[in-house]
RODO-2510 file (C-alpha; in nm, 4 decimals, decimal comma):
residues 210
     n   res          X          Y          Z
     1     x     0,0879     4,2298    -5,6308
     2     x     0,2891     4,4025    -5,4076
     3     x     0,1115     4,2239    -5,0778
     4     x     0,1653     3,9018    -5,2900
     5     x     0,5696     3,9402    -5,2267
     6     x     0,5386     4,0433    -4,9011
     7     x     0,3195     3,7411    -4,7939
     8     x     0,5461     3,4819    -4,9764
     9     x     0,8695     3,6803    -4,8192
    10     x     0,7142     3,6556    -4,4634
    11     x     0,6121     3,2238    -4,5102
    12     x     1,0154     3,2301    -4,6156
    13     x     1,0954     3,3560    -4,2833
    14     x     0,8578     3,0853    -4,1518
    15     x     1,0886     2,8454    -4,2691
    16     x     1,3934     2,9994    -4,0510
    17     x     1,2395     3,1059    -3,7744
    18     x     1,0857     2,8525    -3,4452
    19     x     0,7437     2,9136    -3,3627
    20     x     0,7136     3,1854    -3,1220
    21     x     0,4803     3,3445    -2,8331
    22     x     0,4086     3,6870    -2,7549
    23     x     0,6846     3,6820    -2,4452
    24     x     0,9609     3,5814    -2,6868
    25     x     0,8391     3,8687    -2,9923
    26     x     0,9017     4,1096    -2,6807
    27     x     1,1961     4,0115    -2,5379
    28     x     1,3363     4,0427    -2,8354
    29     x     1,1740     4,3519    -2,9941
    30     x     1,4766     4,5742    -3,0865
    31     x     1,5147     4,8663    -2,7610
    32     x     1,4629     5,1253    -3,0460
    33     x     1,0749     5,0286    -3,0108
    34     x     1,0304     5,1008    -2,6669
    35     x     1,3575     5,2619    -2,5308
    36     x     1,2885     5,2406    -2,1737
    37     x     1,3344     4,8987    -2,1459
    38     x     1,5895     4,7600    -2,2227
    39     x     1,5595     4,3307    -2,3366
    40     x     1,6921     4,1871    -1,9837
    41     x     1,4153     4,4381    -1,8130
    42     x     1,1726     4,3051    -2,0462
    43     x     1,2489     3,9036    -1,9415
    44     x     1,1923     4,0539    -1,6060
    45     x     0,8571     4,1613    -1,6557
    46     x     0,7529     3,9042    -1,8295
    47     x     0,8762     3,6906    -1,5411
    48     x     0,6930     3,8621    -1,2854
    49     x     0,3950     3,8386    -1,5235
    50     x     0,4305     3,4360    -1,5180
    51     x     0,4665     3,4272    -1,1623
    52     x     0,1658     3,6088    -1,0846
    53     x     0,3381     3,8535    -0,9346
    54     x     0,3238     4,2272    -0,9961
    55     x     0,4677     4,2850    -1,3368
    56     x     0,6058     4,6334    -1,2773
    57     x     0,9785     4,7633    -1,2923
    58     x     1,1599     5,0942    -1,2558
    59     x     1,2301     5,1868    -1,6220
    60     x     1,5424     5,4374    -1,7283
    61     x     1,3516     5,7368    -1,8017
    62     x     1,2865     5,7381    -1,4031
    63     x     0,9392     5,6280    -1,4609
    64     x     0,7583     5,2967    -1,4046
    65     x     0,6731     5,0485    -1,6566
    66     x     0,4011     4,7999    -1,5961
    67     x     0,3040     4,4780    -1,7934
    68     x    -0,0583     4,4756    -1,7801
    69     x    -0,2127     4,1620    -2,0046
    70     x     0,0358     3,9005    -2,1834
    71     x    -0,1268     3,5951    -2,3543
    72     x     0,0227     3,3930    -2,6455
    73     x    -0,0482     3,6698    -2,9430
    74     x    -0,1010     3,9820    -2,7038
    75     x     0,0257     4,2407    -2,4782
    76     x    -0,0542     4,5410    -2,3647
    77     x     0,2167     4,7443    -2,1804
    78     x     0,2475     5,0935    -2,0241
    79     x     0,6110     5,1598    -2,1012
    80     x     0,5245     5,5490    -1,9063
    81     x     0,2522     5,7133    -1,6980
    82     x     0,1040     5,8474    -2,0584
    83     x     0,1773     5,5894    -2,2643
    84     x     0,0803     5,2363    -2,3775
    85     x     0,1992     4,9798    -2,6235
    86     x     0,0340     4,7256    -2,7224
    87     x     0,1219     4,3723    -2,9644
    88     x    -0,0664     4,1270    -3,1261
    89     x     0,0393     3,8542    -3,3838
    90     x    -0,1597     3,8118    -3,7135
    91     x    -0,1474     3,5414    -3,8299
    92     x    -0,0732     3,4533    -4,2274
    93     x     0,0166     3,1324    -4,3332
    94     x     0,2080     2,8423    -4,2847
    95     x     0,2142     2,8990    -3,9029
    96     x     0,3466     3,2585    -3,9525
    97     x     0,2487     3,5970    -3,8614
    98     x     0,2737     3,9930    -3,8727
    99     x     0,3748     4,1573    -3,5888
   100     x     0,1131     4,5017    -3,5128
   101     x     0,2554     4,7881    -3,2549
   102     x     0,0585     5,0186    -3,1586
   103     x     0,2060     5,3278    -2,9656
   104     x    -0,0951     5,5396    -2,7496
   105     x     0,0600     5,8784    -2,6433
   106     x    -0,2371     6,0264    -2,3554
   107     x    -0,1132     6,4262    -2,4123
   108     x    -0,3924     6,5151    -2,2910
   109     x    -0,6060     6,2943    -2,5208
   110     x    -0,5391     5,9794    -2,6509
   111     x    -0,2971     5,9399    -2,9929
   112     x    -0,1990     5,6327    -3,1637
   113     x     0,0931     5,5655    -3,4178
   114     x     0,0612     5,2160    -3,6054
   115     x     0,3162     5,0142    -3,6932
   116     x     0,3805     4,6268    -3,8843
   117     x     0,6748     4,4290    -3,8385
   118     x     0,7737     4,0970    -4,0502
   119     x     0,8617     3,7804    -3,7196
   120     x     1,2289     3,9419    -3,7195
   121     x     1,1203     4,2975    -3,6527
   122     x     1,2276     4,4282    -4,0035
   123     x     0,9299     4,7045    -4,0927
   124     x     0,6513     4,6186    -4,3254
   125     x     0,4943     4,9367    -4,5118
   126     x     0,1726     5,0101    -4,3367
   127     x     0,0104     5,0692    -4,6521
   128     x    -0,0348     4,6915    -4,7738
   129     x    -0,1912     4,5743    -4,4581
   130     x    -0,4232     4,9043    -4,3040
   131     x    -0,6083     5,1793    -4,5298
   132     x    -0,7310     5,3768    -4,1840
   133     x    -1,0103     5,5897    -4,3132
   134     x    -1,0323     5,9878    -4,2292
   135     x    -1,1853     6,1799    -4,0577
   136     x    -1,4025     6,1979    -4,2189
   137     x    -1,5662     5,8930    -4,2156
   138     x    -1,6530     5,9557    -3,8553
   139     x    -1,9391     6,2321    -3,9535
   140     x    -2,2715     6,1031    -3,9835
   141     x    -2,3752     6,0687    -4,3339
   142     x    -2,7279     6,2078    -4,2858
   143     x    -2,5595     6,5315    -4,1226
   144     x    -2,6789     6,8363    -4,2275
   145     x    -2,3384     7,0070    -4,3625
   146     x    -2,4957     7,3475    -4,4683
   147     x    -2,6138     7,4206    -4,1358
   148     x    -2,4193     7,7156    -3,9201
   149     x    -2,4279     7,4214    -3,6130
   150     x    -2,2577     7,2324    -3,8296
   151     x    -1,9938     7,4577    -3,9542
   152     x    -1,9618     7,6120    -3,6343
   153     x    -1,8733     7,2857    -3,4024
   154     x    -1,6490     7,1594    -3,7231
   155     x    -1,4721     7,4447    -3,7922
   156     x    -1,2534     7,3173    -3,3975
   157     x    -1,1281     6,9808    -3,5274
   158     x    -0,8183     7,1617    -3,6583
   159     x    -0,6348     6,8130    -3,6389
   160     x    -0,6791     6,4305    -3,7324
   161     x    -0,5720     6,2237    -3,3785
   162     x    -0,7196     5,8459    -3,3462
   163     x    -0,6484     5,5738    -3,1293
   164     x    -0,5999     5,2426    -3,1919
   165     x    -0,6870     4,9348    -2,9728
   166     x    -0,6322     4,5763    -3,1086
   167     x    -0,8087     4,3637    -2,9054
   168     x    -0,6743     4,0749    -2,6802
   169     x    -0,9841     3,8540    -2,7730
   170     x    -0,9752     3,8810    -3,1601
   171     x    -0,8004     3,9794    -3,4781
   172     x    -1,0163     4,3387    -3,4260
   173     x    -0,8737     4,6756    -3,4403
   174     x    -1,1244     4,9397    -3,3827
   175     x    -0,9865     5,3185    -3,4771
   176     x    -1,1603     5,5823    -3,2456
   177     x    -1,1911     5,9418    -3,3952
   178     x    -1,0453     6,1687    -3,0629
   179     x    -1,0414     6,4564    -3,1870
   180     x    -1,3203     6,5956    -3,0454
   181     x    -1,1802     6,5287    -2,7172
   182     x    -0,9268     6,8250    -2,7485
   183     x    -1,1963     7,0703    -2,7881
   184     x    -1,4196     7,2252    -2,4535
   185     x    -1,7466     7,0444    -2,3575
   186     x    -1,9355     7,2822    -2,4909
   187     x    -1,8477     7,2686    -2,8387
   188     x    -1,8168     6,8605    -2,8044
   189     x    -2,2029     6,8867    -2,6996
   190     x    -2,2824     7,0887    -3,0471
   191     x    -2,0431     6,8632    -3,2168
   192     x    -2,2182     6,5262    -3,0959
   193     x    -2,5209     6,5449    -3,3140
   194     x    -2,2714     6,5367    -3,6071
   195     x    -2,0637     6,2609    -3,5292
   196     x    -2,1047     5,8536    -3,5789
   197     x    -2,1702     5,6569    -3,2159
   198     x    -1,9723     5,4094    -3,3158
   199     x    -1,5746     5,3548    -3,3577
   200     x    -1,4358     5,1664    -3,7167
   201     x    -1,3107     4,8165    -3,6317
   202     x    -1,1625     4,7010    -3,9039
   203     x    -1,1185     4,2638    -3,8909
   204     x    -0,8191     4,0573    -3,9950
   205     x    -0,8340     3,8566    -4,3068
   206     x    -0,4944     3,6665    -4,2774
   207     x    -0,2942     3,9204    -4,4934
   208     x    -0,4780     4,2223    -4,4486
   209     x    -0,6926     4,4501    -4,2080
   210     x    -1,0661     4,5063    -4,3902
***
């Protein structure tokens, strides 16, 4: 019920809102959401993107910023030398969509933070649109749990990180268990046995990620 209201709010704010592209979400994301560009720096880039030319500007945290892909419901940015952000438009109904942020932090391995935003930028709860599954979904289901191998190499992932990478092709996000990253080689080598090959990619279905 409660992703009912939120899908008949968001089609209201279809009604009061133009149709919009990727390069006019961004220029007008709020600066909270990626505070070291401000919205005039962001026209630039996106500028420089259009032109073909390198889209890459000093940023004010004394660090570059670089716009690396920008289509009409994409973009993938790297706002610092360790981090990424990346948009994509989901599309509902009535020629309206959900905006998805995803924040990568590389420190030293890859973390993501998820976020959904109605066409205005006002914050949608996570919850009605992405149940990301745990950790433990990414052990093999035919593992052997009771053996010491097992226990041993499991007993390092101390900590849940995932990344998140929505894809500029599709209405994909695949969640990658990296974890098991953090730890040394050698336990990842024990460890690898245990865990699934492949990521979860979870698929759009107009209100929801499944």
């Amino acid at each position: 019920m409660k992703r009912v209201l939120m899908i008949v709010w968001l089609v209201f704010w279809a009604f009061q809102l133009k149709a919009q592209d990727m390069a006019e979400v961004f220029v007008a994301m709020p600066d909270e959401y990626v505070p070291q560009l401000e919205d005039a720096w962001r026209k630039d880039l996106v500028d420089l993107y259009k032109s073909g030319e390198k889209a890459q500007l000093k940023n004010n945290m004394n660090g570059t910023s670089r716009l690396v892909k920008l289509t009409n419901d994409y973009l993938l940015l790297e706002s610092t030398e360790r981090t990424t952000v990346e948009l994509k438009l989901l599309p509902l109904v009535n020629n309206t969509f959900v905006i998805c942020k995803v924040v990568t932090v590389k420190a030293p391995v890859p973390d993501s933070r998820i976020a959904f935003f109605s066409p205005d930028w006002q914050p949608l709860d996570a919850k009605d649109l992405l149940e990301p599954v745990p950790a433990g979904w990414f052990i093999r289901e035919d593992a052997d749990k009771e053996s010491i191998a097992f226990q041993e190499s499991t007993s390092r992932l101390d900590m849940d990180l995932f990344e998140y990478k929505l894809s500029p092709d599709n209405y994909t996000l695949t969640q990658i268990y990296t974890t098991p990253q953090y730890i040394d080689k050698e336990i990842q080598e024990k460890l690898k046995p245990f865990l699934k090959e492949s990521p979860k990619v979870y698929t759009w279905t107009k209100s929801y990620f499944k």
